[in-house]
C-alpha positions in Angstrom: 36.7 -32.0 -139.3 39.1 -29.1 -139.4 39.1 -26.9 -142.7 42.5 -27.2 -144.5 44.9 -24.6 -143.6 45.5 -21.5 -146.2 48.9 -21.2 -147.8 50.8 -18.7 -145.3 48.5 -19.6 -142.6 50.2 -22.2 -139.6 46.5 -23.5 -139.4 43.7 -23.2 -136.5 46.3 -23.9 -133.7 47.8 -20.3 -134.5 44.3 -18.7 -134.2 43.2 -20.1 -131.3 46.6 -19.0 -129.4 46.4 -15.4 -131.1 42.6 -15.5 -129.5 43.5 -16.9 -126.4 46.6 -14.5 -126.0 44.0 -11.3 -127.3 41.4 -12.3 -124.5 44.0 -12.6 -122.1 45.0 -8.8 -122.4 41.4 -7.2 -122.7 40.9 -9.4 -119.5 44.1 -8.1 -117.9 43.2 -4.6 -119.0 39.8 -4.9 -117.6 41.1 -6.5 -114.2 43.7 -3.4 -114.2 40.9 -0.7 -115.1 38.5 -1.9 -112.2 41.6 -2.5 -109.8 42.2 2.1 -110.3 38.3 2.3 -109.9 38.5 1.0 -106.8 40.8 2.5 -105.1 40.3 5.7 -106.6 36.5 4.8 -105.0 38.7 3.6 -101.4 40.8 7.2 -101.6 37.8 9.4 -101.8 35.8 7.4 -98.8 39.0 7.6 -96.8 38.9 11.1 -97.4 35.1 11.5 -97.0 35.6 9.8 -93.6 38.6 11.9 -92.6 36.9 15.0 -93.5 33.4 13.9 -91.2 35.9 13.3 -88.4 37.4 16.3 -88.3 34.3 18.0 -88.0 33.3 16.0 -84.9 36.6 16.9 -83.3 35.6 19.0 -79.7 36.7 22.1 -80.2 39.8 23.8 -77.8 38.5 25.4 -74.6 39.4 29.0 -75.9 37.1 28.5 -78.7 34.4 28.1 -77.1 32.0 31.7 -76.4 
């Protein structure tokens, strides 16, 4: 059995949406925070990679003693 509503208050149906809509956004912000993580994360192994390659590159015939 439900507990009677307060005056002002629309009853429980009004919390639960407010808490449904309040999880909704911290999961959304979460989803969006590890989203930038990872391809922050994807940007600097790209780079990493890039930067190893380069190195391996032969070097041009005049270069070379």
């Amino acid at each position: 059995m439900l507990p009677p509503a307060q005056v002002g208050s629309k009853g429980p149906f009004e919390d639960i949406v407010k808490g449904a809509g309040d999880l909704i956004k911290a999961l959304t912000d979460a989803g969006v925070t590890i989203w930038h993580e990872f391809r922050d994360v994807s940007k600097d192994k790209r780079d990493d990679v890039r930067a190893q390659l380069e190195r391996q590159k032969w070097r041009q015939f005049g270069q070379i003693s």
